[in-house]
C-alpha positions as CSV (number, residue, x, y, z in Angstrom):
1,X,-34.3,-4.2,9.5
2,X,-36.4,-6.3,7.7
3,X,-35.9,-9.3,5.4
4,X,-36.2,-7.6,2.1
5,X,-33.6,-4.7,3.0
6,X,-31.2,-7.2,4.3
7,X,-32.0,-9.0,1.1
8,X,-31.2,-6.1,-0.5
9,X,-27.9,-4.8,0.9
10,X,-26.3,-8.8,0.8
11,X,-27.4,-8.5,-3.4
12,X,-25.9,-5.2,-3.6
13,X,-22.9,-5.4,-1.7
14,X,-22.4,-9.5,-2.8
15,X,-20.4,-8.0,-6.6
16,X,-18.6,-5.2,-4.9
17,X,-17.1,-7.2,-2.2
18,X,-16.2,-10.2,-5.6
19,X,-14.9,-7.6,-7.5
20,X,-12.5,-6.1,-4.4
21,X,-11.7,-9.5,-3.9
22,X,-11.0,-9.8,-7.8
23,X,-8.8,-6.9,-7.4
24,X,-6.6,-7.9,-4.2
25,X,-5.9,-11.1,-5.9
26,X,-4.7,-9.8,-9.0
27,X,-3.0,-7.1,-7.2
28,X,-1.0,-10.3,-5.3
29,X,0.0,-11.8,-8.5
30,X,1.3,-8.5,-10.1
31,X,3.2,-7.9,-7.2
32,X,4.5,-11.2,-7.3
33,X,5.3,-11.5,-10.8
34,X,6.9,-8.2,-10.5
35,X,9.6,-9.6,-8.3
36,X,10.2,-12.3,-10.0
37,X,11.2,-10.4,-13.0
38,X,14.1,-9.2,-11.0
39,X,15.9,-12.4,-11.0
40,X,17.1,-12.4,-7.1
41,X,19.7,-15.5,-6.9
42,X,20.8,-16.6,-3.7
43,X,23.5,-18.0,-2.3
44,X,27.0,-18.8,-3.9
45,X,25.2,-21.0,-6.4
46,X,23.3,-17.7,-7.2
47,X,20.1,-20.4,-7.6
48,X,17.1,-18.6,-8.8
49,X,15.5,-17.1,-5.3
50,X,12.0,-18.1,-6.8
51,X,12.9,-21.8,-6.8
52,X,13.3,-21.7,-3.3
53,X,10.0,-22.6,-1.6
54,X,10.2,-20.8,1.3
55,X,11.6,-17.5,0.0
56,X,8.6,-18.0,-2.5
57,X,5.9,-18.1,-0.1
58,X,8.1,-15.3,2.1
59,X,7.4,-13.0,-1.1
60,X,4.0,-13.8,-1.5
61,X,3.3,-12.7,2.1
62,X,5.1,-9.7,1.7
63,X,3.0,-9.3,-2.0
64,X,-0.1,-10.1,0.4
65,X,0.7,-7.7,3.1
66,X,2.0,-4.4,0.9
67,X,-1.6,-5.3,-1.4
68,X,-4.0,-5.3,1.7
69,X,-2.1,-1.7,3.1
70,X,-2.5,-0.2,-0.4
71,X,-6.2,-1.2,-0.4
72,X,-6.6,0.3,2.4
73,X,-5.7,3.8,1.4
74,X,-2.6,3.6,3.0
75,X,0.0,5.2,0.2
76,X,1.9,2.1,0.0
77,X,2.3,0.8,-3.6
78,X,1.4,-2.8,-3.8
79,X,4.8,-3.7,-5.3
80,X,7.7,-4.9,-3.3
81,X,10.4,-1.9,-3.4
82,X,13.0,-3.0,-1.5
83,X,16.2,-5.1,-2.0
84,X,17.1,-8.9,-1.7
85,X,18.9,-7.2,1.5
86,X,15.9,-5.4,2.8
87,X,13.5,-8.2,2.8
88,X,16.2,-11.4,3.6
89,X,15.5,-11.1,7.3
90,X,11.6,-11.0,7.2
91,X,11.2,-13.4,3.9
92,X,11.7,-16.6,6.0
93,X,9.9,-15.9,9.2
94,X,7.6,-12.9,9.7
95,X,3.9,-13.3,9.5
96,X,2.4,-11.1,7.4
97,X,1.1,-9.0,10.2
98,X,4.4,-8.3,10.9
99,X,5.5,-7.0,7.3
100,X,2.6,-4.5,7.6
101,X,3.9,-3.5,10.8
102,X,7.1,-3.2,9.7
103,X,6.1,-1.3,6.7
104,X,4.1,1.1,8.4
105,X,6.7,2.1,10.5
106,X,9.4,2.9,8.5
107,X,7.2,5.0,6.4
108,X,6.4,7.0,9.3
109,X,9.6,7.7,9.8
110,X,10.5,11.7,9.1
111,X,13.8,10.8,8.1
112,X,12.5,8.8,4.8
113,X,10.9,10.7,2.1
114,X,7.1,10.6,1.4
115,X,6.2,7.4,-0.1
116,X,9.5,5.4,1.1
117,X,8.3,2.0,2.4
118,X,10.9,0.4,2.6
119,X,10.8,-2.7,5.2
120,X,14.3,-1.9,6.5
121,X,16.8,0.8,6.2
């Protein structure tokens, strides 16, 4: 390939990829504000879940993870759809690989209808 097609292709390619990127992003921050219009408390104190630090980032991984499986095609909304239960245990300490994972296969589970991605039972 020569210069000018490579040329080519990177000035092409250069606003699609932006605007995916544009897209993934704001997907993350929907998700994300999404949630915390729900108003999860925690803990006796019922304190506002989103004031917690790590339970924040915990949901923004989980935002991350459901947006990146929904780009890719994989009938996933990009919006958290489980429970304060269903996530507690993966909030804290799974990477974000693991949420996909996770994700993937309880939606491939027959016993769940079509579009149920729940993380956990």
């Amino acid at each position: 390939m020569n210069r000018i097609s490579v040329y080519l292709i990177l000035m092409v390619s250069s606003p699609v990829i932006a605007a995916d990127m544009q897209n993934s992003q704001s997907l993350i921050t929907d998700c994300y504000q999404e949630w915390q219009s729900r108003g999860w408390t925690l803990g006796e104190d019922r304190r506002p879940a989103d004031s917690v630090a790590g339970f924040r980032e915990g949901i923004m991984r989980i935002c991350e993870a459901r947006t990146e499986l929904f780009l890719q095609d994989q009938d996933i909304s990009p919006y958290i759809q489980g429970r304060l239960r269903d996530l507690a245990p993966y909030v804290f300490t799974a990477t974000k690989e693991d949420i996909k994972q996770r994700i993937l296969q309880v939606k491939d589970r027959t016993d769940y209808p079509m579009g149920s991605d729940r993380l956990s039972e």
